[in-house]
C-alpha positions, 0 to 999 in steps of 0.5 A, a space after each residue: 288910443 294910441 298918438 304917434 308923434 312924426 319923429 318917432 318910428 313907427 316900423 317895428 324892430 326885427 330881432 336878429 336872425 336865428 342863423 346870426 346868434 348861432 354864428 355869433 355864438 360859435 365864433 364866441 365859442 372858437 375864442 374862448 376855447 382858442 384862449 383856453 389854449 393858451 393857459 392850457 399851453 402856459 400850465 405844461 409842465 417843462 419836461 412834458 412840454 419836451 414829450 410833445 411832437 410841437 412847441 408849446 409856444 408855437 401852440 400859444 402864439 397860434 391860439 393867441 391869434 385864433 382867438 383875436 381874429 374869433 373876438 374881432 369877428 364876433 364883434 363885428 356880428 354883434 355889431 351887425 357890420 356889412 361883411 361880418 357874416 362873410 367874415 365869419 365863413 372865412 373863419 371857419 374855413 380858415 380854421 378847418 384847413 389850419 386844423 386839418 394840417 395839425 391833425 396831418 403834421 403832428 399825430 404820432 399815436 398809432 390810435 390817432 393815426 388809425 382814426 385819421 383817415 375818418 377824421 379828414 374826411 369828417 373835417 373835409 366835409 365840415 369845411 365844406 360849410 362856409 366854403 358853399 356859404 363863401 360861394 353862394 355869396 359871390 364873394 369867393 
């Protein structure tokens, strides 16, 4: 026999959904390899860091803000604020444009120039994820 006092609560505590741990996850995932930039950019020796087509501060200043925006959202989905899924959709769209265009402005190897083509096709449609997220949503 089981008593239940009128003050507590009775109605059974939902997990969270399957699609929240993924994006939360994700997004955990973006910080970390954003932050994993920045050492990456710290660590360049100073005559490599002359070699490369960009500024390695420019690439550290980047990943510092990729990744803060990546916590401050993660945060939030874990937190379960209003907004945060939406959030995290603008990210990733965000993230794939900003992507796109280093892969545009600064690939110089003639490898990477071949496989340009299939690369921007590839993240157009990776893009295309969260933009139908953002649109089915109403909040475009």
């Amino acid at each position: 026999m089981v008593f239940i006092m009128s003050d507590e609560d009775t109605a059974p505590r939902q997990a969270a959904p399957r699609r929240s741990r993924w994006l939360i996850l994700l997004t955990a995932l973006l910080a970390l390899f954003q932050m994993g930039a920045v050492i990456h950019a710290l660590q360049l020796p100073p005559d490599l860091a002359l070699q490369l087509p960009f500024s390695p501060a420019l690439n550290m200043v980047a990943g510092v803000i990729w990744s803060l925006i990546a916590l401050f959202i993660t945060l939030r989905l874990i937190q379960q604020q209003p907004g945060a899924g939406q959030g995290a959709a603008w990210l990733w769209a965000a993230f794939g444009v900003y992507t796109v265009v280093r892969l545009v402005l600064f690939t110089r190897a003639d490898y990477d120039l071949g496989r340009l083509p299939f690369l921007l096709v590839v993240s157009a449609l990776l893009i295309c994820i969260p933009v139908v997220s953002i649109a089915r949503s109403g909040r475009a």
